[in-house]
Each structure stands twice: as structure tokens, then as C-alpha cells.
N, C-alpha and C positions, 0 to 999 in steps of 0.2 A: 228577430231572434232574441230571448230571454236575455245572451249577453249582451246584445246592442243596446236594448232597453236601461240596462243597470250602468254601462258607461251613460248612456245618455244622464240617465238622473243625475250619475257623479257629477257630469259637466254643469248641468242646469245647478246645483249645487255653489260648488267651484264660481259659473257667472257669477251669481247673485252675492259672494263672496268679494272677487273679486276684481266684478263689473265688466268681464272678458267675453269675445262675442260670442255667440251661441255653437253649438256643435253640427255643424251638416247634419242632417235627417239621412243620409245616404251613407254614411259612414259604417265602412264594416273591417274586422281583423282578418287579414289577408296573410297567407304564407309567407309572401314575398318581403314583409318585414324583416321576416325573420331571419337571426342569421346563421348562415348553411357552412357547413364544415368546407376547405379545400385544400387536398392535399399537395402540398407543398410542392410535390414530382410535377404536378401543372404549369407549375408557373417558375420554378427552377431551374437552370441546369446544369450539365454537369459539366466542366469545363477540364476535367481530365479523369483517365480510365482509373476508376475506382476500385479495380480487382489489384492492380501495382501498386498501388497507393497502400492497398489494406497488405498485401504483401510485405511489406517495408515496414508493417506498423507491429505486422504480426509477428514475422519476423523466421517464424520456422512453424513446422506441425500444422498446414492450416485443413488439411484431409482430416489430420485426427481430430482437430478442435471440429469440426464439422461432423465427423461422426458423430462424438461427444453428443454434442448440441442436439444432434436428431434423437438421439435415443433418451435426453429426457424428455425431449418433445412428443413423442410418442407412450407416455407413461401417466395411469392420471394419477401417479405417486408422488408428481409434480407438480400435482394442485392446477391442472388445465382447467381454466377458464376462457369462457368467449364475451368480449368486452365489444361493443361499435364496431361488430362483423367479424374480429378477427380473436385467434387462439393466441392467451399470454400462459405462461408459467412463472410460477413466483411464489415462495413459501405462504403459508397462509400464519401472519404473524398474528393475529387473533388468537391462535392457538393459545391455551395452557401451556406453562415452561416444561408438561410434563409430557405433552402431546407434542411439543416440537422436539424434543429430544427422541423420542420414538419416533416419528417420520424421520429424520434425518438418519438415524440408525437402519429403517428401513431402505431409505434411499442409496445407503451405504450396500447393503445386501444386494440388493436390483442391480446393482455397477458392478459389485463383484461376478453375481452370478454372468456377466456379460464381456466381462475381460480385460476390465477397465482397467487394473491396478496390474497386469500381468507384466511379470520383469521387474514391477517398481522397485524392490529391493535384490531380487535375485539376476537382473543382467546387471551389463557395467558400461561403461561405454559415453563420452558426449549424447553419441544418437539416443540410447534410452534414457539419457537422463532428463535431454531436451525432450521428449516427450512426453515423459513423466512431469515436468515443469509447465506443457501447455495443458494437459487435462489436468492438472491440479488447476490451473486460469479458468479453465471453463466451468469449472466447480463453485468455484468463484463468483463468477458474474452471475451463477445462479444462484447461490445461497452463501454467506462469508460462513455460517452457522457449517455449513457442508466444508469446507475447504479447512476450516479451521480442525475439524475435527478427523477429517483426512492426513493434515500437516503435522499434527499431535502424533497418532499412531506411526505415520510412515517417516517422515522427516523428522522428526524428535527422539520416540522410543526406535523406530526402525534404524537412523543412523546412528543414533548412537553405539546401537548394537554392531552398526556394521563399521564402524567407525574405531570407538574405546574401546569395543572388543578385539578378539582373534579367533580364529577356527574355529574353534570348537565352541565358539558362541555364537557363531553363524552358521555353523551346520546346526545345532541345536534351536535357534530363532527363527532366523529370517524367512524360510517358506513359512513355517507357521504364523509370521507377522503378516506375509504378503499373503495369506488364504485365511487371516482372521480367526485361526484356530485360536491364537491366542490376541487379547486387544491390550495395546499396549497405553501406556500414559510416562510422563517426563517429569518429575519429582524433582524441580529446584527449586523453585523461587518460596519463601517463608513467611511468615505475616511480619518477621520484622527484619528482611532484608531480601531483596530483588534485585536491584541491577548490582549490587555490592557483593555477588556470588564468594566470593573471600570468606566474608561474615559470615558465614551461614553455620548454624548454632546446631543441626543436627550431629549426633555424634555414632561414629562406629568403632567398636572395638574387634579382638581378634584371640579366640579361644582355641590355641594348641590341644588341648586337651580333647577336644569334638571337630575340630578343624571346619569351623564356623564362624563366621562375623554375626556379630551383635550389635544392633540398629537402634537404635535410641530417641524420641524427642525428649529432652531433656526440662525446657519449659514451655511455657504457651508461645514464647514468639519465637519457638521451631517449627510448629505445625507448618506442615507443607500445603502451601495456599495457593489457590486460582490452578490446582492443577486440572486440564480439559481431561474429560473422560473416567477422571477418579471418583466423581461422586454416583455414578449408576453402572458403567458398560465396564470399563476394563480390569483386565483380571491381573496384568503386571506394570509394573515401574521399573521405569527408571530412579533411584535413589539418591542425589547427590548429598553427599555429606563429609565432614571432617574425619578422618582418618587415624586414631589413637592406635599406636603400635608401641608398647610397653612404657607408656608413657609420654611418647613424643607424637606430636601432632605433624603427620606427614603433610597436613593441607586437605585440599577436599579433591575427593575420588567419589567413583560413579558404579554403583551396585545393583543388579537386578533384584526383584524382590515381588514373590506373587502377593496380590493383595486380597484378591476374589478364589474360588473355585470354581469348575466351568457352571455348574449352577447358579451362579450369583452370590453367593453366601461370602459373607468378608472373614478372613481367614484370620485365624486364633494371634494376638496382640500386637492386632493393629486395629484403630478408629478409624473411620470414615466421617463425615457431616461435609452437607451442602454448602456452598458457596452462597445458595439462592437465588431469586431470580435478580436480571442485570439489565441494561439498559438496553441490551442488544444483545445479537450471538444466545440464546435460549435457547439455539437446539444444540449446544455443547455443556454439556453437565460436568460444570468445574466442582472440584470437589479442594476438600481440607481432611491431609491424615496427619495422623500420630502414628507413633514407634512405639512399642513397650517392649522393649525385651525381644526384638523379633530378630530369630536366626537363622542366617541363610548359610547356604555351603561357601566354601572355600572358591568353589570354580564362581559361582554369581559376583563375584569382584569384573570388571570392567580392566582387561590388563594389557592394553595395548601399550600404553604409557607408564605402569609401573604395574610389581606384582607384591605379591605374600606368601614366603615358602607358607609347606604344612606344619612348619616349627616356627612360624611367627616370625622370620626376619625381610624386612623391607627391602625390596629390591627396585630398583629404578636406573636402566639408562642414564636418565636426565640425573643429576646432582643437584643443578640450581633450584631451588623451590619454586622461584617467576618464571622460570621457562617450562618449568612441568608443569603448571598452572596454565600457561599459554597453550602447550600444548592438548591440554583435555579443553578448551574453551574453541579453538583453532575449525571444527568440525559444525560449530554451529551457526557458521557463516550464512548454510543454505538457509535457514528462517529469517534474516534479514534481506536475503537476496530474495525468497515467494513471498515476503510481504512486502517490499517495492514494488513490485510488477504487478500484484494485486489491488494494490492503491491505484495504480494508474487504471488497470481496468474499472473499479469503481468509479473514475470520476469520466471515464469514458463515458458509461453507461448514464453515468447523472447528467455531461453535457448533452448526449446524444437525445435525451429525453426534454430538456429545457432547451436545445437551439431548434427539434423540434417543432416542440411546442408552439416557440417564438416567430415560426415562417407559417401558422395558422388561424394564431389569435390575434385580433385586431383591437386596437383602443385607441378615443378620440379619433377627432382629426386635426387636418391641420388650416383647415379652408374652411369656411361657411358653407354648411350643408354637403362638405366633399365627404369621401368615404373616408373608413375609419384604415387607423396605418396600421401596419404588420406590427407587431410586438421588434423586431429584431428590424425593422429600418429607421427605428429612433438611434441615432449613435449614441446614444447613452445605455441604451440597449446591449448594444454591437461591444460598447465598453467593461460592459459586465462579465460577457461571456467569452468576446472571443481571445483577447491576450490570456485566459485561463485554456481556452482550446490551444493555443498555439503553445503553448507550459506543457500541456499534455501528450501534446505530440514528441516536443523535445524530449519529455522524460520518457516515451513511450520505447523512443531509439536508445535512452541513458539505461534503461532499465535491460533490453536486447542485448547489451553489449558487455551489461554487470553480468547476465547468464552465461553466452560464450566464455567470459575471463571465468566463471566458475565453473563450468562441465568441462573445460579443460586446462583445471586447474596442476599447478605444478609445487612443490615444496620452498620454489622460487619466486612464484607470484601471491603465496597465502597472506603475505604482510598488504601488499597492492590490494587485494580481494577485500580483507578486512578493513582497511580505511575506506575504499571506494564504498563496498556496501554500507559500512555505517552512516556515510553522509547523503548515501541517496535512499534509503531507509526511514533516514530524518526529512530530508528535503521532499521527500515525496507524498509521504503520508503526512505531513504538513497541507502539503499542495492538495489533494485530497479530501482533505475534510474543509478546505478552504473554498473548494469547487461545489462542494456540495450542499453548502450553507447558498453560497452566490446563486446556484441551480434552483434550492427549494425558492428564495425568494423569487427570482426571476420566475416563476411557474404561480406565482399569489401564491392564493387558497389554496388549488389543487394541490399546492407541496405540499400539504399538511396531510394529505390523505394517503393511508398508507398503501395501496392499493398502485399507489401514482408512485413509491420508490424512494423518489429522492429524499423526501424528511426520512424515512425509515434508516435509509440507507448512513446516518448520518451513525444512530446510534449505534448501529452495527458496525462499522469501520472507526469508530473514533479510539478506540482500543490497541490499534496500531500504533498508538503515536507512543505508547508507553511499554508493551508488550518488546519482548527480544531486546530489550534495551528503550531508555528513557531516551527520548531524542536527544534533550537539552546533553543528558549524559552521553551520548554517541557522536556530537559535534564537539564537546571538549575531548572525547577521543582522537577526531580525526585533529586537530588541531596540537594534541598532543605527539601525535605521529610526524604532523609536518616538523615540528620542533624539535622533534629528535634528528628528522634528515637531515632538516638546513644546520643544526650543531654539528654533526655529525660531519659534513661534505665542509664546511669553514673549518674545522678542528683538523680537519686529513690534508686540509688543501686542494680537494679533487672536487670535480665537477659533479655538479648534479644528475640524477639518473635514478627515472624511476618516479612513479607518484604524479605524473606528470609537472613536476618541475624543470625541467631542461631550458623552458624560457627563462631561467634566472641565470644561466648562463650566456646569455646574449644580453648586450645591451639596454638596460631601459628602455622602452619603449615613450616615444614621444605622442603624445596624443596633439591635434590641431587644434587654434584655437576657437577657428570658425566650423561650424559644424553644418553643413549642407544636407537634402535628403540623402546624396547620393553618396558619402561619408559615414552618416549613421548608415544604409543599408551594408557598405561593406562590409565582405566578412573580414578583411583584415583589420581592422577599422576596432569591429566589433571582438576581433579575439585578441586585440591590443589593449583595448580597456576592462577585459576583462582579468589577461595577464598580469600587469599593471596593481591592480585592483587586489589579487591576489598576493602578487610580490610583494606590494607596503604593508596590508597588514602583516602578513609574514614577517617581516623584516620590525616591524613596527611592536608586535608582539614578542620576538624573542629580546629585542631591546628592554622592552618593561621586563620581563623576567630576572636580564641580567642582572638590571638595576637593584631589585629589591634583593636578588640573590648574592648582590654587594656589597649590601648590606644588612648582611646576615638570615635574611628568612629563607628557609626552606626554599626546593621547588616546588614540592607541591601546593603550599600557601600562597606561593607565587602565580602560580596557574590559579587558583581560587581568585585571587584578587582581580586579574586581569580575566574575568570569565565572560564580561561585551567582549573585548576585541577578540579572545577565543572565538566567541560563538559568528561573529564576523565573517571570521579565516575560516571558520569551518563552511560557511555559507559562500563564501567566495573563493574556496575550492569546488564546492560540487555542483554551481551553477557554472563553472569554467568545466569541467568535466562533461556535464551534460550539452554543451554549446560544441564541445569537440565531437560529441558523438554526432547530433546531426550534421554538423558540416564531414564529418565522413563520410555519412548517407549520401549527404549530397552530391557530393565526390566522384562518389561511384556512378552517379543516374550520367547517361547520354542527353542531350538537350532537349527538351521539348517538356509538355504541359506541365509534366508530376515536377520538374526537378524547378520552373516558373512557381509553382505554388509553393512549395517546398521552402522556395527562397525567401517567400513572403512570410511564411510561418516562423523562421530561424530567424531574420530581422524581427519579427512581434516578439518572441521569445528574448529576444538580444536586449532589445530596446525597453522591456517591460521590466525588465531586471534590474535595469538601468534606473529606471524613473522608480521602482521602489524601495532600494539600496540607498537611504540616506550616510551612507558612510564615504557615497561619491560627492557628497557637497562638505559634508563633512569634512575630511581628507584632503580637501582641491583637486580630486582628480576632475570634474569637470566645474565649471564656472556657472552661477545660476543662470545665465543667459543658455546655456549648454544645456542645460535641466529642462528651459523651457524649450529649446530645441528638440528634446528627446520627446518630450510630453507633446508636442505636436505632430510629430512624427507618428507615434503611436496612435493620436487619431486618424490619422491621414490611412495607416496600416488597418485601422479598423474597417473603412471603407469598402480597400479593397477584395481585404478577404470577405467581407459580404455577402457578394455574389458566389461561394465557393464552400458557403458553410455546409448544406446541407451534404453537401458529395464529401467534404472533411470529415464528418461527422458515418455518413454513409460508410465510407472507408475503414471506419471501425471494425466490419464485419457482423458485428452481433445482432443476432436474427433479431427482427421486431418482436417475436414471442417473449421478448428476453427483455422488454423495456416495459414501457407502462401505456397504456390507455390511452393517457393526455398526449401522448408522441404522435396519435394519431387522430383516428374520429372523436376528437371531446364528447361533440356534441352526443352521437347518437351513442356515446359510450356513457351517457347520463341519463339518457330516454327516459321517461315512466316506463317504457317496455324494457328497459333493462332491471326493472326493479324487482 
């Protein structure tokens, strides 16, 4: 054959080069070289029932989330494609920023016409809300560009309306938000202040005369920026802005305000401009407005929390300025709590894709002439991936548990709600974009292909970490809250309660100085050093405070100065929070397989925290001999969950249509016949 002939020449070539011996005359290229895809199900198994497993992970809704799932699977407004024999869906990010915004708008209508958002604002209840909270997830896994612009209209402009409003602004809204008659958008954050909602330079006044508020931007860094959905689809806002009532600035209050008419046409002095396109998220069309002069009625005031007779005098309940500040901010818990839960699904989707991966591609070996190893039986391998699988389960249960405390939420746990969501908000979407860096590389090349998810996926979620609150700003929150309670509980004399502090009312905990496997696996072990861990900086942080506060500076300069050990305390509250939540899971399981792997994964979680928390060597809470015990251990944990990954992973529920290619047939998913 033609190509026998031309490798021959190479070789006779090559010999005469250098002086190597000739090439068999018999030599031919054989299939058998080559190497053939195998799916991982062959030669894995599963060492416990995978449908409990995904239960506990899922946690509620798994019929609805399964409906969900089929019916965009069934739609080629989904962008169905067939990749190595099988059907994936997945936005097609090649698009124009202007064609993903239209598909995603279309794929919004397709769900509507089918029932998907039905109740989302008009029931009430845990059960609708959890509901509403898993098909917003499944939105998710499928496009952040979709879920984000779901979250905008329903969870932003929808609660707020159902929320700062009263009556007659929910009879008047909320079907027509939940049937899309009207699209709503959430008018806070300005080009020169966002997490600093206080600051915000928009200004409204209030004219007796017409019995109408007057809307203002004032200068260029009031334009209301990164709003989703204001620069193309929607036709109203939400307005947050400072409150001018004959002079006195009541603080910032929340206004409705159309901006569009149902034609599209942007309504008489107000601007609109693009945001433009962004690293991610294109099928949300964040827009930038201006105010001139624009006046809305009397009723478009937002008045759960204070009002405006028709003669201009300010009415408010509340008296204190910070507590009617707390109270219109109180309400926007739920966008910290569906972007927690939504980061975890993301890096689900990204391990699920890379451990994958890792149980089909082979490289090197390890022997002379032996066969080449599995990507994922190198421990260096197993190091990469799996203490970030076993994070992701922990927070998968932390995240379960932040829903429950919020769809049955009480006027008595909103202080609880609001610090827990802040630090697992931060902690999570941390975790997340951390997963999905380790994922692309663990997968080479193919990460880079967008086709394959995980690069894609980076730029699309990395917006979480600053969105609803600046992380770094969300953990000097919760740190500022511990510091209130432990002042608070030393100052009254009474025990702690509440925030999960109650172990600081128990004696210090003594940690051993020898550390055995069977010590670090414990969980009490491991929720000693975590409480520990918690309790000194606490203790360690309100101490710097006093000090500088003793002499003479501020608190708040105080908290500035001290903003490591803040950010510490914040981190070693919500990795202790999160460790409580799966040993509850735990708790609950009867003995056998799930609650054996279970235990393996809450020690990886425990012990991996451990080894990268240098605030434990720091500190003395453990001895470096102690460090090296943990760091061994964790290898040792990487082992066993080895065998266990793919069913871990499996457990996630998410259809294969829902991952990438490389999750499965590489090979034939690169054919020339795929081209």
C-alpha cells in the first residue's frame, strides 16, 4: 500500500541518519494500535445505591428537576446536538452577544408556555418555594445566562414587589410578572457604588402638587449599571434610590418605574446603553440607565417599610434610620442563598465531566512496555480532584440546609439566615470557580474547548463571587455579626445562643497531641478542631478590636485594620457550619453503604480544610508534626475514595446530555465523521 511504501522511505531515511536497523518489509498499520474509548461502567463499580445517594444530595423536587430536564431535552431550542453517539444540550456560546440574548429569551417563552414558573410568585408556602428553588437549579446546569435572567425578573424585581411592596402592588404586579406580561429588572447597584448600597447617588423627590415622585441621576456615577435585562427585554424596574422629603434625606427607598412600553420603545426621560459584551453570561442583556426628570405616581413608592402621604409627609414604623435600612435589604437574602446552591451545581457539573474524563484516558505507564494508566489512578491525580469532590458534597448538604432555614423562614431566624448565607455565598462560589480551574486543567486541551464546558464554564460563573455582595465584603459581614453576638452575650453575662455558637459555652476543647488515622477520621475529633478553630479567632479578633478601641480609634477602623483575622473568622465559621451539616446527614442515614462512603467524604472534607487553613499552624492549634499527619491522611483518603468516584459523581443526577462529550466517547466524539 501507498502508505506502507512512504513510512518505509521515512525509516530507510531515519536508518541512513541514524544507522538504526531497517524496517520489516511486513510491516503494516493495524487498528489494534489504536486507542479505543472504554466506558468507565465496565470496569467500575458501584459500591452503593446511587439513587439515595443522589437523594441526599438533591435534597427535595427530584420528579420536578427530572421533568425540567426532559423537556429541555426534548426541544432543539436547546441547541441538541449528537456528539460520540450520544444527544448533548448546551447553549451554543459561538453565538453573537445578540443571538444569545434572543435564544435565551426564546427559551424563557418555551418554559413559560409549559408551566414552569406557575405559582413562582403567586403561591406561598416552603413546598412552592422549594420548588421554585429546584427548577431555578436546573436552569442552571443548563445555561447560568438562563437562571440569571430568570433570578433578575422573578427573585429580584418579583420579590421585591412581593416583598417592599403591599396589596395593592401585588394585585396590581405579580401575575403579570409571573405570566411575563410585564419583564421586570432591579435598579441598584451604580457605576460608583455596589456593595455600599447606603452610597448610592440616585436621587428622588416628592411633588404635593401632582402627587408624584421625581427620579433623578444626578451625575455620571449614578447611572444604574450591570442592571440584567435593562438594556433589550424589560419594560419595568425596580429603582433604588435616596429619598428627598423637603429637604431631608430619608435614606434609600425602592420605586417602581416603567422604563420600556410593551412595544419596546424606551419611555420619555429615561437613557438606556449597553453594558456590552462580557466574559460570560451574553445571553443576559445588562444594561446602564439614567433618570431625567422622570415621574412616577404616588402608589409606585415600595411601602411595606415606610410611606408618603399625598401631602408629602414621611411616614415610617421604623424611626431608626439602620434598622429601616436593614429592613428594605432583609428580603434579598434569597439571591445569596440561589447563588450558593448554584455554584455547587456548577462545579458538580465541572467534576462530574473531569472525574469522568479521568476513568477513560490513559497516559504513560508505569513499567516497560506495560499499558498506559488511567488518568485518575496516578494519586496525584485522585489529589487534584477528589478532596474538591468531597468540598462539594459537603457544601452540597450546607447549601440544602441554607434553603430549608430560608422557605421557612421566621422574623426570628432572618439575623441567622443573613450571616449563614453570606459566608456560604462567599465560601462556595470561592469553591467553585476553584473547582473549575483544577477541572479544565485536569481535562488538558480539551478544557479549552468550548464545546467540553469546563473552560466556558469558568467565565460564566466567575461573576458570582462579586455579584449580591463582594465576597471579601460578605465575610467581614459575617465576622462583624459574630462580634456583635460574643459582645453582646459577655456584656449581658448570658450564654451564647444562636449562630451556632453554643460550643463556646462549654469548655475548650482539648485537641491530642498524637494524631492517629483513627482520630483525624473522628467526627468528634474533627468538630473539636474545628470549634476550637473558630472560638480563638473569635476570641482573638474581638481582643484586637478592643485594643485599638482603647485607644481611641473607631470601630469601624478597627475592623479595617484587623481585616486577615476577620476574613479567618469568617472562613472558620462557615467551614464549621458546613461540617455540621453533613454530620447531620449523616446522623440520620441507618448503617450500611451510603452512610460508609458518606463518612469517607466528611473526613476528606474535615481533613482538607485542615491542611489548607494555615491559621492551624499559625495559631498552635495543631503542631507541624500534626500538619504532617493530616497531609498523610488525606492521601491515604484519596485512595479510598477512588474506587467510589464515578458512582460519587454519578450521584449527582445530571443527565449525561447535560455534561460534555469528553465525559464520554472522546474518541469517536472527534472522528473525521463527526466533522
Amino acid at each position: 500500500m501507498s502508505d506502507n511504501r512512504a513510512l518505509r522511505r521515512a525509516h530507510v531515511l531515519a536508518n541512513h541518519i541514524l544507522r538504526s536497523p531497517t524496517l520489516p518489509s511486513n510491516l503494516s498499520l493495524t487498528r489494534e494500535v489504536c486507542l479505543q474509548y472504554s466506558p468507565p461502567e465496565l470496569n467500575e463499580s458501584y459500591g452503593f445505591e446511587v439513587k439515595e445517594m443522589r437523594k441526599l444530595l438533591d435534597g427535595h423536587n427530584m420528579e420536578d428537576r427530572d421533568w425540567l430536564y426532559g423537556l429541555m431535552m426534548q426541544s432543539n431550542l436547546f441547541n441538541r446536538k449528537e456528539r460520540g453517539g450520544k444527544i448533548f444540550v448546551s447553549p451554543d456560546y459561538n453565538q453573537t452577544m445578540e443571538q444569545q440574548r434572543e435564544v435565551t429569551m426564546k427559551r424563557i417563552w418555551y418554559l413559560l408556555e409549559r408551566g414552569v414558573f406557575k405559582g413562582w410568585l403567586t403561591e406561598t408556602g416552603p413546598d412552592a418555594e422549594l420548588k421554585k428553588l429546584a427548577l431555578l437549579e436546573v436552569c442552571g446546569i443548563y445555561d447560568h445566562s438562563l437562571s440569571i435572567k430568570l433570578g433578575v425578573h422573578f427573585f429580584l424585581w418579583g420579590n421585591a414587589v412581593k416583598f417592599f411592596g403591599t396589596r395593592r402592588h401585588h394585585e396590581k404586579w405579580l401575575k403579570n410578572t409571573e405570566d411575563y406580561v410585564v419583564k421586570g429588572c432591579f435598579a441598584m447597584t451604580e457605576l460608583g457604588h455596589g456593595s455600599n448600597v447606603r452610597g448610592i447617588e440616585t436621587v428622588t423627590t416628592y411633588d404635593p402638587r401632582t402627587g408624584e415622585f421625581v427620579i433623578n441621576t444626578p451625575c455620571e456615577s449614578a447611572q444604574k449599571y450591570w442592571i440584567g435585562g435593562a438594556a433589550k427585554h424589560a419594560t419595568h424596574t425596580i429603582v433604588f434610590s435616596q429619598l428627598d422629603i423637603n429637604g431631608t434625606n430619608q435614606g434609600v427607598h425602592a420605586f417602581i418605574a416603567q422604563i420600556r412600553d410593551q412595544d419596546g420603545n424606551i419611555c420619555p426621560n429615561i437613557r438606556i446603553a449597553d453594558c456590552g459584551h462580557k466574559i460570560g453570561l451574553n445571553g443576559v442583556d445588562n444594561g446602564r440607565i439614567w433618570f431625567d426628570n422622570l415621574r412616577i405616581p404616588r402608589e409606585n413608592l415600595l411601602n411595606s417599610v415606610a410611606d408618603v402621604s399625598p401631602d408629602g409627609e414621611y411616614v415610617s414604623a421604623i424611626k431608626d434610620p439602620d434598622q429601616r435600612f436593614g429592613a428594605f435589604m432583609a428580603p434579598l437574602t434569597s439571591g445569596r442563598v440561589t447563588i450558593a446552591s448554584s455554584a455547587i451545581y456548577s462545579a458538580k457539573v465541572g467534576l462530574a465531566i473531569a472525574i469522568r474524563y479521568s476513568l477513560s484516558r490513559r497516559a504513560f505507564s508505569v513499567t516497560a512496555n506495560g499499558p498506559e494508566v488511567l488518568l485518575l489512578d496516578y494519586p496525584s491525580h485522585q489529589r487534584r480532584l477528589l478532596p474538591l469532590l468531597a468540598k462539594t458534597y459537603a457544601m452540597s448538604f450546607a447549601a440544602n440546609d441554607l434553603k430549608m432555614i430560608y422557605v421557612n423562614r421566621t422574623p426570628e431566624t432572618n439575623k441567622a439566615i443573613h450571616v449563614v448565607s453570606s459566608g456560604l455565598k462567599a465560601v462556595l462560589t470561592w469553591h467553585n470557580m476553584r473547582t473549575l480551574q483544577e477541572c479544565r486543567e485536569a481535562v488538558g486541551g480539551q478544557g479549552v474547548k468550548t464545546e467540553n464546558l469546563v473552560g466556558q464554564l469558568k467565565g460564566e460563573f466567575d461573576v458570582q463571587t462579586t455579584f449580591e455582595g463582594d465576597n471579601n465584603v460578605l465575610m467581614q459581614q459575617v465576622s462583624k455579626a459574630l462580634f456583635a453576638e460574643y459582645v453582646s452575650c459577655k456584656k449581658r453575662n448570658k450564654p451564647f445562643k444562636g449562630l451556632g455558637l453554643e460550643h463556646m459555652n462549654s469548655p475548650r476543647p482539648v485537641l491530642p497531641t498524637q494524631l492517629t488515622s483513627s482520630t483525624l477520621r473522628c467526627s468528634q475529633f474533627q468538630t473539636n478542631v474545628f470549634c476550637l478553630r473558630e472560638r480563638d479567632l473569635l476570641e482573638r479578633f474581638t481582643s484586637e478590636v478592643a485594643q485599638l478601641q482603647g485607644r481611641g480609634e473607631s470601630r469601624e477602623l478597627s475592623f479595617l485594620v484587623n481585616h486577615q483575622i476577620a476574613e479567618d473568622l469568617g472562613k472558620a465559621f462557615t467551614e464549621k457550619a458546613i461540617l455540621q451539616t453533613i454530620l447531620d446527614t449523616e446522623a440520620k442515614l441507618s448503617a450500611g453503604p451510603v452512610k460508609d462512603v458518606l463518612g469517607l467524604v466528611r473526613s476528606m472534607y474535615a481533613l482538607i480544610c485542615l491542611e489548607e487553613d494555615p491559621s492551624l499552624l499559625r495559631y498552635g492549634y495543631l503542631s507541624r508534626d500534626n500538619v504532617g499527619d493530616v497531609r498523610r491522611e488525606v492521601s491515604k483518603l484519596c485512595g479510598e475514595l477512588r474506587p467510589h468516584a464515578l458512582a460519587l459523581v454519578t450521584s449527582f443526577g445530571i443527565p449525561d446530555a447535560f455534561l460534555a462529550p469528553i465525559a464520554f466517547n472522546w474518541v469517536e466524539a472527534n472522528a473525521w465523521s463527526s466533522v
